[in-house]
N, C-alpha and C positions, 0 to 999 in steps of 0.2 A: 804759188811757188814757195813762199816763207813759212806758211802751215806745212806742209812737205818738209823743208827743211828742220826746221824746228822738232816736225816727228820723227825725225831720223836720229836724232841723238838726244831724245829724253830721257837715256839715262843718264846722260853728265852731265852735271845740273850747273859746271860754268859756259861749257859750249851754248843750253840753249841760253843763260843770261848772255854772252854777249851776242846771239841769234834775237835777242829779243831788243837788247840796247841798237841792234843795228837795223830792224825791223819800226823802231822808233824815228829811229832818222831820217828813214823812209817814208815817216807821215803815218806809218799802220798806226792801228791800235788794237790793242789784246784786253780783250774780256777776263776778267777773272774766271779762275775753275768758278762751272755751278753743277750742282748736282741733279739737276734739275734738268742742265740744257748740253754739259761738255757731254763728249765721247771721249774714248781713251787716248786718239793722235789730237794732238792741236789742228782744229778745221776753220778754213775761211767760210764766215759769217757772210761776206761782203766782199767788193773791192779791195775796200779799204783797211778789214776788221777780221781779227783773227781770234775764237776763244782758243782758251788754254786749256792742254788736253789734259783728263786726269792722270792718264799716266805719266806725266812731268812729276807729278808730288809724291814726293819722298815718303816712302812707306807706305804705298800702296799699290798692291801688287794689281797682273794684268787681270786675272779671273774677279778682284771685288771691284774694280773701276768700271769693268763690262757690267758685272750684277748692277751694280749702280746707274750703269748707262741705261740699260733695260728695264730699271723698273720706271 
């Protein structure tokens, strides 16, 4: 539910901070972006563990965050 949320508003970068201060609260924990492992929405890992989607980070757009997902 908090991956979900969080991808619904990654373009405003204080909504998801306080999506993510309040996702803390909650015991989650969020992975840092990797280039390696995000996709573009923020996805639950886990239960408990949510990485951070590339499309949260400022200045990158949707078509190079998927290139990057894909390769």
């Amino acid at each position: 539910f908090m991956a979900a949320t969080l991808s619904s508003d990654m373009e405003k970068t204080d909504k998801v901070v306080t999506f993510l201060d309040e996702s803390r609260a909650l015991g989650l924990s969020t992975l840092a972006p990797d280039v390696n492992q995000s996709a573009w929405m923020f996805v639950a890992v886990d239960a408990r563990t949510i990485r951070h989607g590339l499309g949260a980070l400022k200045g990158v757009g949707r078509a190079v965050s998927e290139a990057i997902a894909d390769e």
